[in-house]
N, C-alpha and C positions, 0 to 999 in steps of 0.2 A: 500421555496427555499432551495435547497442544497448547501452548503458553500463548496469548499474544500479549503484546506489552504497548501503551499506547500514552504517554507520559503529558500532551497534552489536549485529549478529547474534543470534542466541540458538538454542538446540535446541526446537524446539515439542513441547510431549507435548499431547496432548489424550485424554481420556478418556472414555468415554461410561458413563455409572453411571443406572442406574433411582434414581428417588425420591431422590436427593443432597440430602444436610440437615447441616449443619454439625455437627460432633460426635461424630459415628457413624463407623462404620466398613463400607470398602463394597469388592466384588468389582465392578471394570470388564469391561462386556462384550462392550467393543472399545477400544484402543489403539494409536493413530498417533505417530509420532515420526518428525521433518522435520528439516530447516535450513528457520532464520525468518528473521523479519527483513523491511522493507520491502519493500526492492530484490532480496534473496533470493525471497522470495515471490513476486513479479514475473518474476523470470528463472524460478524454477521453472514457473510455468504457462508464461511466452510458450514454455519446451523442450517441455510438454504439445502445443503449442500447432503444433509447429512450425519455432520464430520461433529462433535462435544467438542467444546475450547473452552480453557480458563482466561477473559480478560481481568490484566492487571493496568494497574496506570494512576492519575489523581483525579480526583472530582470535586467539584465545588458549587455548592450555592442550589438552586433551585434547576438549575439546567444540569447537575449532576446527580441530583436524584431522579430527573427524567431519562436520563442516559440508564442509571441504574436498573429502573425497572422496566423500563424498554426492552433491555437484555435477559434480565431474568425471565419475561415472558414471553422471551423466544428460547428459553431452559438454556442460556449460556449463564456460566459461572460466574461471578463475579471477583475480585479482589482489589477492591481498589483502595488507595487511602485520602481521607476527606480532608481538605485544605482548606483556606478562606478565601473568600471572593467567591467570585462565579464562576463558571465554565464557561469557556469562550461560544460563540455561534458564528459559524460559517456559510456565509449567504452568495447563490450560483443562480446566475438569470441564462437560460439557454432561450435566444432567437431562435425559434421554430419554422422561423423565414428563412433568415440568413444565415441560419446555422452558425452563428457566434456567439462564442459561453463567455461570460463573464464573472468571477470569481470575489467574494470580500472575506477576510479571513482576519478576526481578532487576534491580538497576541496573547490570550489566554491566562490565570491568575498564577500570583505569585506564591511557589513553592517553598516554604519553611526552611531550613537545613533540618530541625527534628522530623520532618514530615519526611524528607528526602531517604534519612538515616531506616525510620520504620518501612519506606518502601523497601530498600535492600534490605532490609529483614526478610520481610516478605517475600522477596524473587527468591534468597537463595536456598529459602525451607520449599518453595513450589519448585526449584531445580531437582527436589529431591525425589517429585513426580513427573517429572518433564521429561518428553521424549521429543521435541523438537520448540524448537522459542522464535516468538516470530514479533519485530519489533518494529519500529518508524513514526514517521510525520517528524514537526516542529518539536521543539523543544520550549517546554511555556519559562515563563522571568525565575531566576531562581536554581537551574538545573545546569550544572556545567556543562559544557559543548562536547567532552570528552566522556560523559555518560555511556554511549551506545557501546564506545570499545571497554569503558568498564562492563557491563553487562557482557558482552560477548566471550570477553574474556572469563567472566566465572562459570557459564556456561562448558567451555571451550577445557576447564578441565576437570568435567565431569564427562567430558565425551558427548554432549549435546550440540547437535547441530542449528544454527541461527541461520536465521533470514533476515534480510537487512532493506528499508526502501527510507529513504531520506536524503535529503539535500542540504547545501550551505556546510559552513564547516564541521559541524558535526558528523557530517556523511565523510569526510576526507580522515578526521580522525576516524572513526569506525573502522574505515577500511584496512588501514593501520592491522586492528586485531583478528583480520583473519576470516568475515564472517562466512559460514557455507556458500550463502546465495547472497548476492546484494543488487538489488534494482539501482541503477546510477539516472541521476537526471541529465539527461546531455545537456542541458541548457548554464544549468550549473559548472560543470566540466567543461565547456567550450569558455567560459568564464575563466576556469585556471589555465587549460592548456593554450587559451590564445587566440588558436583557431579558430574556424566555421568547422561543425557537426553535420553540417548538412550535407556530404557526401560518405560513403562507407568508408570510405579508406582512411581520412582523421579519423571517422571514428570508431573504427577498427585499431585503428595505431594508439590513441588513448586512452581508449579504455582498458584495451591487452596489458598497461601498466598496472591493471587491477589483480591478476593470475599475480603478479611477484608476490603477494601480500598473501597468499594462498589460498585467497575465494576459488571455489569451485567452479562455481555458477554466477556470472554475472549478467545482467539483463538492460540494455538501453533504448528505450523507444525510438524510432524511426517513421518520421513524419507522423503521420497522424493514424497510422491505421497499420502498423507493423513495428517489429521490435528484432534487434540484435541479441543474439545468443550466445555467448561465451561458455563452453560446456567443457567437460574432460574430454570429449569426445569431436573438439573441434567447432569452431564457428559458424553459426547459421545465421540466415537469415527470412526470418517468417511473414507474410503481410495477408491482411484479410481485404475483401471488397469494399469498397467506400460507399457505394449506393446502400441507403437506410440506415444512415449511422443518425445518430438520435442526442446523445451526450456522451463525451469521452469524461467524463468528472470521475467516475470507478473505474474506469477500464485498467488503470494500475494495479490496485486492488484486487480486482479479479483473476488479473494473469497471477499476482502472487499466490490469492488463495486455489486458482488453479493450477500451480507449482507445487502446492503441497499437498492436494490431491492426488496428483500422479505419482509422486514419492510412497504417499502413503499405499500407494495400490499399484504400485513397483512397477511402474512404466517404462520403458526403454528409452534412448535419449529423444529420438524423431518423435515419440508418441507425446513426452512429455512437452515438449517444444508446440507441437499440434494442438494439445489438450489446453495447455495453460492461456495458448494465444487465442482459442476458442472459446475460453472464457471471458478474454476481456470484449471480444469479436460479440461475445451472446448479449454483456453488459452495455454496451454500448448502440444498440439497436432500441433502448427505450429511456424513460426518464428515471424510473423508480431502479433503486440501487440496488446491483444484484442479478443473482439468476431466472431467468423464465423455467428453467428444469432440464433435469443432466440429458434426458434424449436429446431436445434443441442445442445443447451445447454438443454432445455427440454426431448431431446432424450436419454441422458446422464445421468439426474437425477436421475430416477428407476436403475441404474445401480451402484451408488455409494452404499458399502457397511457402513450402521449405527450400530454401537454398541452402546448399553448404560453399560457405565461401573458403576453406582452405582445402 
């Protein structure tokens, strides 16, 4: 069973507005509205996909029973534990002109310590059917920053593999315990290490700090439209074509749940690298969040450029 874990959810709107300029006032003309969220995100496509997931995580208020049944009626599982407050809503304006997205993100409700306590309950009876645990986003008020390496770590000795996509200090600690795979935000990391990201070689040289900690698989976006590979099998680097790119707001998401696609259906390292990156490549060609369908993202794959950089 696939776990995903998503601690503080939110309702995605995203909106598509010609010529978006701060100030004005503007007719959308097109509007999508999801359940978000890391690990949400993730179970949403692997069900595009195919792929049964159990989302666990908190929910709150009126915006967390639309997340709930969102999900259930796309037959993913639920388990979530019910808090007070609301659930936060995350609002995305993409220029359809200027191709500039813009992003608003609540800090989402505050988590109990009893509420905390019954979610680990909860993770570590669903470890006892987990065959991989796939977790990320923010962290809402109330949840220690050191969560994620807790979780990986109880994972980690049952022999379950994790996958890891967060930023800010919680993503530094995480890394700490080891996880399989971890999506690193270079934006954030050029923040600790100092440097500019924006050449391969920083950031090859800081993120390679992420192998001591003994991730397998690390992954860092590269510009806009390709992504660095950290693998057991050596460093690559992947990039897709930029003409008809539409909204990058999933394409994170995508490449992950397109990471455990390939795992699941035993891909060799080049294919999995191809595969995951033509995921977020297929996500990114439209507004609504997700896959057009595995042949299209299939179609796509031969076309992603691999480099090996060692």
């Amino acid at each position: 069973m696939i776990v995903t874990v998503t601690l503080n959810p939110a309702v995605d709107e995203e909106f598509l507005v010609p010529e978006f300029r701060p100030g004005n006032w503007f007719r959308t003309s097109h509007v999508t509205r999801s359940p978000g969220g890391k690990g949400i995100n993730v179970s949403y496509m692997l069900s595009q996909a195919g792929y049964q997931s159990v989302a666990m995580g908190f929910l709150a208020g009126f915006n967390g029973e639309y997340i709930r049944d969102a999900l259930r009626r796309l037959r993913i599982t639920t388990n979530f534990v019910h808090v007070p407050g609301e659930t936060r809503s995350n609002v995305y304006v993409v220029d359809e002109v200027g191709h500039v997205e813009t992003g608003i993100a609540e800090a989402g409700p505050y988590v109990p310590e009893e509420s905390l306590a019954r979610f680990l309950s909860n993770y570590d009876r669903m470890l006892g059917r987990a065959k991989i645990v796939v977790m990320g986003g923010s962290l809402p008020p109330g949840v220690p920053q050191d969560i994620y390496r807790d979780l990986i770590g109880r994972a980690k000795t049952r022999g379950i593999p994790t996958l890891l996509d967060a930023a800010g200090p919680s993503l530094m600690t995480a890394i700490e315990g080891g996880p399989t795979f971890a999506r690193i935000d270079h934006r954030f990391m050029a923040r600790v290490a100092g440097v500019s990201l924006t050449s391969l070689d920083n950031l090859i040289e800081v993120v390679s700090r992420v192998h001591d900690y003994g991730v397998e698989w690390a992954v860092v976006s590269y510009r806009s439209y390709g992504a660095v590979f950290f693998t057991p099998a050596g460093i690559f680097l992947a990039e897709y074509e930029r003409r008809g790119l539409v909204s990058l707001f999933g394409a994170d998401d995508a490449l992950v749940t397109g990471f455990i696609i390939a795992r699941e259906e035993n891909m060799d390292v080049e294919s999995t690298i191809r595969f995951a990156t033509a995921c977020a490549w297929d996500d990114s060609l439209h507004v609504d969040k997700g896959f057009r369908s595995r042949p299209e993202i299939e179609e796509l794959a031969p076309r992603v450029k691999v480099e090996k950089l060692d």
